[in-house]
C-alpha positions in Angstrom: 20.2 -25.9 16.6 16.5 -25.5 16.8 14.4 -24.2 13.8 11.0 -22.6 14.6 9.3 -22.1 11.4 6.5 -20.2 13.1 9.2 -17.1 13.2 11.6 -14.9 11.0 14.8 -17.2 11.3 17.5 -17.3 8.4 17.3 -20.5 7.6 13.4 -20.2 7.0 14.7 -17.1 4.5 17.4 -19.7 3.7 14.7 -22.0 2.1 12.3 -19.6 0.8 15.3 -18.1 -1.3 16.2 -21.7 -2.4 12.4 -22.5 -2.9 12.0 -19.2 -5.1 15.2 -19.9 -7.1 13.9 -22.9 -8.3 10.3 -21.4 -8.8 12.0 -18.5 -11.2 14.4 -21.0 -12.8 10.8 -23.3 -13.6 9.0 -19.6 -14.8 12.4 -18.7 -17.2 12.5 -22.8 -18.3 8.6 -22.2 -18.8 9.2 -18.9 -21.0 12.6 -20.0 -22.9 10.3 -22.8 -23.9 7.1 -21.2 -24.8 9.7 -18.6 -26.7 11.5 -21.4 -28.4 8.7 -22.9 -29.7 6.9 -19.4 -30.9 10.2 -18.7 -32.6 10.7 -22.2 -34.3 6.9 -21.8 -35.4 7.7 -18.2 -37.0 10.2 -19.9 -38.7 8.6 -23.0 -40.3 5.3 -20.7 -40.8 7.4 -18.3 -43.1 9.5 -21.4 -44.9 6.3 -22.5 -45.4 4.6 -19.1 -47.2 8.1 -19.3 -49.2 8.3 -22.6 -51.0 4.0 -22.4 -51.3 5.4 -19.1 -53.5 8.0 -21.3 -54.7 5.4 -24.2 -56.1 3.4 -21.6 -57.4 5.3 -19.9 -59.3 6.4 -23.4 -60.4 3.1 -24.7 -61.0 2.2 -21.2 -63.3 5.4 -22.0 -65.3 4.2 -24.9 -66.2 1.1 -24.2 -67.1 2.0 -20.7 -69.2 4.6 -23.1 -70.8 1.6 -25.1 -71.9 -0.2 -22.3 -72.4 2.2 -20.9 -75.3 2.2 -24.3 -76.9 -1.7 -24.4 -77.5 -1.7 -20.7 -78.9 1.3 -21.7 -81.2 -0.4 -24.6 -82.1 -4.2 -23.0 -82.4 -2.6 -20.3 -84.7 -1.5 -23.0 -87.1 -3.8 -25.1 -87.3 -6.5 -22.4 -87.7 -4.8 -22.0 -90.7 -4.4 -25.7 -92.0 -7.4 -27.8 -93.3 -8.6 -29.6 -89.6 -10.0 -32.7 -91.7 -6.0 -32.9 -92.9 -5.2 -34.8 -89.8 -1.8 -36.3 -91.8 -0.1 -32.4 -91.6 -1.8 -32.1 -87.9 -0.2 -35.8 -86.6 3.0 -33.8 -88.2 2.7 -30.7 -86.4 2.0 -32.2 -83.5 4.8 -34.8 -83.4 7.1 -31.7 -84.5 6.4 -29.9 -81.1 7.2 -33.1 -79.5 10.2 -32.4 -77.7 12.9 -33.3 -75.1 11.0 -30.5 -73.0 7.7 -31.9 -73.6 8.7 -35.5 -73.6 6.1 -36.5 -70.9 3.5 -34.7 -72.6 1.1 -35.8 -75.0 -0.7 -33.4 -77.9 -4.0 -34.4 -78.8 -6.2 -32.8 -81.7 -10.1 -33.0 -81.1 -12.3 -32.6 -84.0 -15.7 -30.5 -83.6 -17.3 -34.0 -82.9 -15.7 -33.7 -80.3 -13.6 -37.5 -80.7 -10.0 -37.4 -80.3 -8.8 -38.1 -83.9 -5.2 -37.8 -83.6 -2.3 -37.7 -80.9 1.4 -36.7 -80.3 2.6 -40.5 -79.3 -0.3 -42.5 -81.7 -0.6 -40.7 -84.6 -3.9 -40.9 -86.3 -6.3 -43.0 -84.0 -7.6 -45.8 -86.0 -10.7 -45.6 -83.9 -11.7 -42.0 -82.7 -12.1 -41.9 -79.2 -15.3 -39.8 -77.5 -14.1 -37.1 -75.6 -17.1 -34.9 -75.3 -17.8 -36.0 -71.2 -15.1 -34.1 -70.3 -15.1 -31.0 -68.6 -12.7 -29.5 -70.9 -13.8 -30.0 -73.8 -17.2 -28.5 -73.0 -15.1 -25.4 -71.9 -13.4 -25.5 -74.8 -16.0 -25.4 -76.9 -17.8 -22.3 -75.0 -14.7 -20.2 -74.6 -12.4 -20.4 -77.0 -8.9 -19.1 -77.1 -8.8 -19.4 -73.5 -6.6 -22.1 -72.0 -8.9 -24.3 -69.9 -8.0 -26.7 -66.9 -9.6 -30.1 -66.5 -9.6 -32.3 -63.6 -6.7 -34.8 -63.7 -7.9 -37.7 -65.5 -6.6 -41.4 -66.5 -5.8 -40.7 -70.1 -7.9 -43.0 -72.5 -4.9 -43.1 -74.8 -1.8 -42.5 -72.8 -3.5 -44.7 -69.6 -1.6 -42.6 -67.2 -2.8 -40.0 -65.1 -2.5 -36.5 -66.8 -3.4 -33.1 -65.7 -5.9 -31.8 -69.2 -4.9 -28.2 -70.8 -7.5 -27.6 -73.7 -7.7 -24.5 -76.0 -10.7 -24.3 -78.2 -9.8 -23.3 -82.1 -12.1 -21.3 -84.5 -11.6 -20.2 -88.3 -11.4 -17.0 -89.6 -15.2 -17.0 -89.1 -15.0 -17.6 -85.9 -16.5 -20.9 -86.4 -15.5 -23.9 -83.6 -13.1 -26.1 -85.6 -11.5 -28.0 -83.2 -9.6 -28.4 -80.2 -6.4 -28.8 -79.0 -5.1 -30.7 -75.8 -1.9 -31.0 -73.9 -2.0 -33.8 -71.4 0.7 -32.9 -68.7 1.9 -35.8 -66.8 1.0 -35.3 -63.2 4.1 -37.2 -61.9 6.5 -35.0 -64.4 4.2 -31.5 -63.0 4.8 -33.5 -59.3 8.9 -34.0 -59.8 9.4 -30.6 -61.1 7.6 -29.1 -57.6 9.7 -31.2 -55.7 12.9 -29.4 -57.2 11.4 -26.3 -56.8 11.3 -26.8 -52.8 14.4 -26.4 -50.9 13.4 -28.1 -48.1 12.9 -31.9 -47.8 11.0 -31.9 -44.8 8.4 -30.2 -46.4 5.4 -32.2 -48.3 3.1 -30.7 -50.7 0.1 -31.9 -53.1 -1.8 -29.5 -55.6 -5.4 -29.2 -55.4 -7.6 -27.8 -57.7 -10.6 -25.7 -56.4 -12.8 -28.3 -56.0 -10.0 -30.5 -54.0 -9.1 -33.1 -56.6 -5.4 -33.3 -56.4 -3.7 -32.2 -59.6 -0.2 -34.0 -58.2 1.4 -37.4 -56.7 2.2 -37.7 -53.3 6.0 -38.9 -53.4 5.4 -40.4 -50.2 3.8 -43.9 -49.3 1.9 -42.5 -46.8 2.2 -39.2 -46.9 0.1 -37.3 -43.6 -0.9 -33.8 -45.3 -3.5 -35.9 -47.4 -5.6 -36.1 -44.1 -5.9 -32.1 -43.9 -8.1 -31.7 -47.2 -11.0 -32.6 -45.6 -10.2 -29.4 -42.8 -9.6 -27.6 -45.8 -13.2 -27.8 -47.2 -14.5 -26.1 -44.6 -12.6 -23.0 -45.1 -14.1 -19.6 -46.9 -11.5 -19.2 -49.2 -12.6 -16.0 -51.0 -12.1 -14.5 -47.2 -8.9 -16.6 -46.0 -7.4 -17.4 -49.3 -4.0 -18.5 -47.5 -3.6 -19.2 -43.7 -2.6 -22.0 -41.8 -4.5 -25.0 -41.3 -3.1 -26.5 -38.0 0.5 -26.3 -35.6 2.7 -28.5 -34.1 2.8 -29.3 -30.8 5.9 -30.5 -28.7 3.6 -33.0 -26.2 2.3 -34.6 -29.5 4.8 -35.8 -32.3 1.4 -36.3 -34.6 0.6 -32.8 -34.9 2.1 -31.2 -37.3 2.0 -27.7 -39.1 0.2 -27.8 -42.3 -0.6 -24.2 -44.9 -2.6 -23.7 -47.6 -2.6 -20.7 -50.6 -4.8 -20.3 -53.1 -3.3 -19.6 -56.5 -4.0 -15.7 -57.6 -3.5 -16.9 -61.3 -5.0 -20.4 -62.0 -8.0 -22.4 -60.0 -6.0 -24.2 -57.9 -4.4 -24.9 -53.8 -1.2 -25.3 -52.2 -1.1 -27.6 -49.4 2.2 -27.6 -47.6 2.9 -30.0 -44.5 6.0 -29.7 -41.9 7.5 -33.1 -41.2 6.3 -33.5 -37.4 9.2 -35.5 -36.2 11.6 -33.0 -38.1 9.9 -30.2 -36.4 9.9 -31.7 -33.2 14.0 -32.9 -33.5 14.6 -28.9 -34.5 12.5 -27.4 -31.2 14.5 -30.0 -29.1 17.7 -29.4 -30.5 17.1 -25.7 -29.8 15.3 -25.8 -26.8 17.8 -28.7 -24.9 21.4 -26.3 -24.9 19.1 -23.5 -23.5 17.7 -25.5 -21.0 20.9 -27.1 -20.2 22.2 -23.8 -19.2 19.9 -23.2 -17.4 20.0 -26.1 -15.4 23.6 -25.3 -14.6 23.2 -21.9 -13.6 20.6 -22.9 -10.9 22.7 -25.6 -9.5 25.3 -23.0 -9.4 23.5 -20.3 -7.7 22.1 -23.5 -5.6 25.6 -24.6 -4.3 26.3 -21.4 -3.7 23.0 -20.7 -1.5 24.1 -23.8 0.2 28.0 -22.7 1.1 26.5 -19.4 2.3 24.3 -21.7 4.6 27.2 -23.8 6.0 29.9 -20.8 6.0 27.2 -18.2 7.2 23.8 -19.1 7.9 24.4 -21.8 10.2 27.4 -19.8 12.5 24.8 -16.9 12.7 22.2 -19.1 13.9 24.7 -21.1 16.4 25.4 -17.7 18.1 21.6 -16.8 17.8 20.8 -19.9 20.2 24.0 -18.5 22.4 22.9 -15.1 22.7 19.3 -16.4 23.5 21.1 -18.6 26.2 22.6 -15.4 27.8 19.7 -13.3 27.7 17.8 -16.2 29.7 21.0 -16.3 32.3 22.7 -19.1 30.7 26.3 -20.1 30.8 28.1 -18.7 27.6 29.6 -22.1 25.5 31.6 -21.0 22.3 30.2 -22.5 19.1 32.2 -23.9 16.8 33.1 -22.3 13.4 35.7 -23.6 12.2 37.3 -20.4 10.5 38.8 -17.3 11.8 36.8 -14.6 10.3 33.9 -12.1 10.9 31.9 -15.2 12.5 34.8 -15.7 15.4 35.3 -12.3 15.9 31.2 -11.8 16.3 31.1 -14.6 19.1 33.8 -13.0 20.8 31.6 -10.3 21.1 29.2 -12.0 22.5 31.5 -13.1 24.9 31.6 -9.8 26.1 28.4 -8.9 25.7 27.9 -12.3 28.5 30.3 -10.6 30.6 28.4 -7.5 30.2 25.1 -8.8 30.8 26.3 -10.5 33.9 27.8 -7.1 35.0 24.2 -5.5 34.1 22.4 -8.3 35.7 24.4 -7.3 39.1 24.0 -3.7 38.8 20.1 -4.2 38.3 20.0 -6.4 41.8 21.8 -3.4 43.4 19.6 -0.9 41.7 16.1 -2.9 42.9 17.5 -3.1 46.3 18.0 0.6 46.0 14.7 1.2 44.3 13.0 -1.3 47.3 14.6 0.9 49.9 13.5 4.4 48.1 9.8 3.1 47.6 9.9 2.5 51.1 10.9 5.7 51.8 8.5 7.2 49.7 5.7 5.1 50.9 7.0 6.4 54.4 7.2 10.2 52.9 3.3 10.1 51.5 2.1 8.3 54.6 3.7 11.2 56.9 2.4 13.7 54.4 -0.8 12.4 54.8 -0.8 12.4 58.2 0.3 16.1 58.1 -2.4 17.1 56.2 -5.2 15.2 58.0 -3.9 16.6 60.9 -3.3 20.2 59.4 -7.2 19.5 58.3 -8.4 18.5 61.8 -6.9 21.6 63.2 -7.8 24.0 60.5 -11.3 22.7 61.4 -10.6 22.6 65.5 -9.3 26.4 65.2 -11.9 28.0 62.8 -14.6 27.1 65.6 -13.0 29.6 68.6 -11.4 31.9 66.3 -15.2 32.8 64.6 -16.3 33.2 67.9 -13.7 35.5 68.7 -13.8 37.1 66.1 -17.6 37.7 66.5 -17.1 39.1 69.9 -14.0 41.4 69.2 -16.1 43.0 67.0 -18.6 43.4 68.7 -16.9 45.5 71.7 -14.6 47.3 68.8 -18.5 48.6 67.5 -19.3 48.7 71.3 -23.0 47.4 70.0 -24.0 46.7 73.7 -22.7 50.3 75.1 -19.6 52.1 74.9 -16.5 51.3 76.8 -15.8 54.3 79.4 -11.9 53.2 78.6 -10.1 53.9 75.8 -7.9 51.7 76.4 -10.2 48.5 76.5 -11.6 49.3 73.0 -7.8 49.6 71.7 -7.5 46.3 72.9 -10.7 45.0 71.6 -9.6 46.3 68.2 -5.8 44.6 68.2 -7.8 41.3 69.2 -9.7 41.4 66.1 -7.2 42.7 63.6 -5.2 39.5 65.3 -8.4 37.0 64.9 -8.5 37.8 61.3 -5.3 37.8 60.8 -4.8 34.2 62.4 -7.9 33.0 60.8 -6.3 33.8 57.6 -3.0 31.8 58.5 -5.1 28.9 59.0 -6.7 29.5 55.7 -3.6 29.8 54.0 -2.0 27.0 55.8 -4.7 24.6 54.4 -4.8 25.6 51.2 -1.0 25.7 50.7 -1.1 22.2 52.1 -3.6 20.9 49.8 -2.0 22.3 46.7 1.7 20.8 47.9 0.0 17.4 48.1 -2.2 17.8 44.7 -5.5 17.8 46.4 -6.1 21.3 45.1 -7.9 21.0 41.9 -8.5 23.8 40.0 -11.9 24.9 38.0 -10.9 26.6 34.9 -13.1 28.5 32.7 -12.7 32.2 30.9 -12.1 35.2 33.1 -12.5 39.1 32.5 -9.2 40.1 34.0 -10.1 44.2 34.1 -13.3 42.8 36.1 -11.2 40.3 38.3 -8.9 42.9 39.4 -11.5 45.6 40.3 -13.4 43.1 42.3 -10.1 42.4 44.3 -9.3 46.0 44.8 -13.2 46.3 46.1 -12.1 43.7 48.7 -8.6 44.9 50.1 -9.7 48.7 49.7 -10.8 48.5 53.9 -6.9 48.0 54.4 -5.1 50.0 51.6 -7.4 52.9 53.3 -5.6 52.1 56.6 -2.4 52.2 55.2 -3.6 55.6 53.3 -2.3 53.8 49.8 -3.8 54.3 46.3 -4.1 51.8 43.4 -3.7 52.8 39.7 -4.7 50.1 37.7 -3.7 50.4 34.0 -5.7 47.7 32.0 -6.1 48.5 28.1 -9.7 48.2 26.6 -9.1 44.9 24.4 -7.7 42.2 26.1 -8.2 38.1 25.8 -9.7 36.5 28.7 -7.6 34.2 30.8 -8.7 30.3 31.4 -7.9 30.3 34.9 -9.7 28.9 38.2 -11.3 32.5 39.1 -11.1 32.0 43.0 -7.2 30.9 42.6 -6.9 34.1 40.3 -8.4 36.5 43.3 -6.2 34.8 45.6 -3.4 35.5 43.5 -4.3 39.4 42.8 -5.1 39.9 46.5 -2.1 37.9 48.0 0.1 40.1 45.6 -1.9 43.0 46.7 -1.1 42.6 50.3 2.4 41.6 49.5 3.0 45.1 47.8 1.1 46.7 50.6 3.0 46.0 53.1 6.4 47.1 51.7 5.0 50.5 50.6 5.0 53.6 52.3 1.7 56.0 53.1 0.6 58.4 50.6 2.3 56.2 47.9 0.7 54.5 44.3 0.8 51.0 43.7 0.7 50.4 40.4 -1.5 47.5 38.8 -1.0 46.3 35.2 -2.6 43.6 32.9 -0.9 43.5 29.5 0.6 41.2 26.0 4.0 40.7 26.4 6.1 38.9 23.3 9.4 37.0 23.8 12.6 36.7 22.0 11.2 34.0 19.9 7.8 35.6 18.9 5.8 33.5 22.1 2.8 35.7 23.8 2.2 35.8 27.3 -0.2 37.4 29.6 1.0 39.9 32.1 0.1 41.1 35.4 2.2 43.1 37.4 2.5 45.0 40.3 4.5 47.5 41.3 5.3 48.8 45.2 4.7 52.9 45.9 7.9 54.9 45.7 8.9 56.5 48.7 8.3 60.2 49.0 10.0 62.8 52.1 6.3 62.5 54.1 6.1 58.9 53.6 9.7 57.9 55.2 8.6 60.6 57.9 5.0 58.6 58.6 7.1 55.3 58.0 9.3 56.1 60.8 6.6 57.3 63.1 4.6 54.1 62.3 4.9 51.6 65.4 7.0 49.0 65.2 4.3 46.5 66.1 1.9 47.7 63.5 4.9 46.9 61.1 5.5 43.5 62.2 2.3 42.4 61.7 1.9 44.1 58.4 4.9 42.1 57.4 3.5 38.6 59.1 0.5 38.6 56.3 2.6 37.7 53.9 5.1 34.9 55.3 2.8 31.9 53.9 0.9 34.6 51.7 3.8 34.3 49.0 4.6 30.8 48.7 0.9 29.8 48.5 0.9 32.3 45.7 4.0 30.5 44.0 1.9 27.5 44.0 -1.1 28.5 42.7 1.0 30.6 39.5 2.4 27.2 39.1 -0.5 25.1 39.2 -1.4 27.2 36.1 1.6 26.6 34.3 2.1 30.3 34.9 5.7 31.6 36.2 6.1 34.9 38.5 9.1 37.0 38.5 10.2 39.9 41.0 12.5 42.7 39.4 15.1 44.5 41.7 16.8 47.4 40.2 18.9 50.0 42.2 16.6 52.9 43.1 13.4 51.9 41.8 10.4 50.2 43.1 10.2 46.7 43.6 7.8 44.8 40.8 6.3 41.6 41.0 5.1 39.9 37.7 2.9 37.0 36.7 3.3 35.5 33.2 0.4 33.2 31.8 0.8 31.3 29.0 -0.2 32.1 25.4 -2.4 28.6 26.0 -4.2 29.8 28.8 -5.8 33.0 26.6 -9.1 33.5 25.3 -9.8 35.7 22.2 
């Protein structure tokens, strides 16, 4: 079996359905994918924005906790003696709980030294406290809980996160200040067990992007996304996300940041990259998977429909080719009894058929062969008829314009009279029968021409009221003879007729002469032009004529009329009529004669509503 791929063929179709299988199964692999991955993405964006609410709500407890401690504590100690720093080491050891345990309570004098603590008691040697931040805060705003940067304590040696509250008297006069010093690794564990997740990390940044937390992790990868950070507005974007992951690249990871609404600080939450990547894949691979196996299915199946179907139907594709070019019919081979058997049989038959057809067609040529002969024969006879009819046309006009020249000349006896009647009755029956053979001739040409289509016809809009008197002008010489009257009936508005004038004329007068001669003396023939409609609504131009009833005097004249007279009254229209047939047809025009018992004899021409004029 031959394949051209440069035509239609079904197993070209075969492989452009196979080919756009796998094309849709890459597109729905492509979008599964891309859908998968925005999905997952949705999902760790949101269980991001939840545990950064989670840590903040956390991280406020925290410091409101603290909060409530310096009030309680300011209120007290704005009532105590501050240089009584005995009953303030008490009061602060006192609020030195289980809950606070990893806290330390500092008092700070209005010298700003740190006189006495939680875990030391009085401080043998005041420490100077008045570089930091806090302190200065303190001092400016008091009663307001103010948040340092996390600090290495002086007295603790550990790395605290610094809540002051500045105390006044009853004056209002600065007294003192106290200090909480929240352990950043305690404030750092208690996050942790506010988030759910453990793929998630987090640090605490303050505004400036210190971190006010430990990173649990050695190495922990969020840390490299504060320095991205600093270049966002976040008085515009105050929460947003900072970067995505990526499943081409197990480094990227996705990393979101809030801004607290309550305190000066920033949540930085990071997705573990390789857990974000393990949960697209384990999402993404069953989907995949699937559909993988549902294009190897609808492949196989493309591929039985190609052994069981495709290929028989292209086997008996190459046979029936084989029999159209006249080649032997050999069965393929299917291998089944089903529709593809029973189609080969048929073209079995159709072989035989063909065969049949093929002999049939040899007989017909040879039939064909021996009619174009016979038509070649027919035309070259017909033209020899009317080159001959021509010739002699041409041969007989010459004698019969001489005799008609000279009959009439001794009928009008222009040289003299002739002394016997009987010479210028003789003179006068040799021109009526010069003219009358002259217009045989005349007939017999142009009947000839129009039966072999030489006769071509010049069409062009015709006044049919002033066609017909022009005709009556020119047979009213023999209607007088006959003693016969025309009434022509021909309404005012009429259409003009596209019709070869001179044809038309010879129609009128042929028709003319036709009705003539079967009329009687003293008798109207009646001319008529008029619309006719059809059955079906069609218009058609009518011109009819109508022999003279007989009347008692007329039969009487008739049967006193010679016989010979008669006879040769009839003789004009032998070729008269069928030349008149032709040219009606020639103008896709019909004529019609109507017979009815007792009445006149009427002859009608019907033109088309195509060949009218309006």
């Amino acid at each position: 079996m031959q394949v051209i791929w440069s035509r239609p063929s079904l197993l070209r179709y075969f492989a452009g359905v196979a080919a756009l299988i796998v094309f849709v199964l890459l597109l729905v692999s492509l979008w599964v994918t891309y859908e998968t991955y925005e999905d997952h993405s949705d999902h760790v964006i949101k269980e991001l924005e939840n545990e950064a609410a989670h840590i903040d709500r956390a991280m406020i407890l925290e410091i409101e906790h603290s909060s409530y401690l310096l009030n309680a504590l300011g209120r007290q100690i704005s009532l105590m003696d501050t240089h009584d720093l005995k009953s303030i080491a008490l009061l602060l050891r006192s609020f030195d709980t289980t809950t606070t345990l990893h806290h330390v309570f500092s008092w700070i004098d209005d010298k700003q030294n740190n006189v006495v603590s939680s875990n030391k008691g009085i401080h043998p040697l005041p420490v100077d406290v008045s570089d930091r931040d806090y302190v200065r805060k303190s001092i400016a705003e008091p009663w307001k809980v103010q948040i340092g940067v996390p600090i290495q304590g002086r007295v603790s040696a550990k790395w605290v996160l610094p809540i002051a509250l500045g105390i006044t008297d009853t004056t209002g006069k600065y007294v003192g200040t106290i200090l909480i010093s929240m352990d950043i690794g305690t404030i750092t564990h208690n996050l942790r067990s506010a988030v759910k997740d453990s793929g998630i990390f987090f640090t605490v940044y303050s505004t400036t992007l210190l971190p006010l937390t430990e990173t649990l992790e050695e190495h922990s990868p969020i840390d490299a996304y504060s320095v991205p950070l600093k270049s966002v507005d976040l008085a515009r974007r105050p929460s947003g996300m900072l970067s995505k992951g990526s499943l081409f690249d197990e480094r990227a990871m996705y990393v979101y940041y809030e801004l607290s609404a309550n305190y000066p600080y920033i949540v930085l939450l990071g997705y573990d990259s390789k857990a974000s990547v393990t949960s697209i894949r384990s999402l993404l691979i069953p989907k995949l998977v699937e559909i993988l196996l549902m294009g190897i299915f609808m492949l196989a199946l493309l591929w039985v429909v190609r052994l069981r179907i495709i290929k028989p139907v292209a086997d008996l594709s190459d046979v029936a080719a084989g029999l159209l070019r006249g080649e032997t019919y050999h069965p393929p081979f299917t291998g089944s009894d089903n529709e593809i058997n029973t189609l080969a049989h048929q073209i079995r038959k159709l072989g035989d058929y063909l065969a049949e057809t093929r002999r049939i067609e040899e007989e017909k040529e040879s039939k064909n062969l021996m009619l174009r002969r016979s038509k070649d024969a027919a035309e070259l006879s017909n033209k020899i008829k009317i080159e001959f009819l021509t010739a002699m046309s041409h041969e007989l006009r010459t004698p019969l314009n001489t005799i008609v020249g000279f009959s009439e000349i001794m009928k009008s006896q222009l040289y003299g009279p002739l002394e016997n009647t009987q010479y210028w009755q003789y003179a006068q029956d040799i021109h009526e029968a010069s003219r009358h053979l002259q217009a045989l001739v005349d007939d017999v040409l142009a009947l000839s021409n129009a039966e072999s289509g030489l006769l071509e016809l010049q069409d062009k809009p015709v006044d049919i009221r002033f066609t017909l008197n022009k005709c009556l002008r020119l047979v009213t010489e023999r209607l007088q003879v006959q003693k016969l009257h025309v009434e022509l009936k021909v309404p005012d508005v009429l259409p003009r007729l596209m019709v070869d004038e001179q044809r038309l004329k010879q129609i009128i007068i042929n028709l003319l002469l036709n009705a003539a001669n079967h009329s009687t003396e003293d008798s109207h023939i009646i001319v008529e032009a008029y619309i006719q409609k059809d059955k079906k609504g069609e218009e058609s131009f009518c011109i009819s004529f109508t022999e003279g009833a007989k009347s008692a005097t007329g039969d009487k004249a008739a049967q006193e009329r010679p016989k010979q007279a008669k006879a040769r009254r009839r003789e004009l229209s032998n070729l008269g009529i069928p030349l008149t047939k032709a040219l009606v047809a020639m103008h896709q025009a019909s004529l019609d004669i109507e017979r009815q018992p007792g009445k006149p004899i009427r002859v009608i021409v019907r033109f088309p509503q195509e060949r009218m004029v309006y």
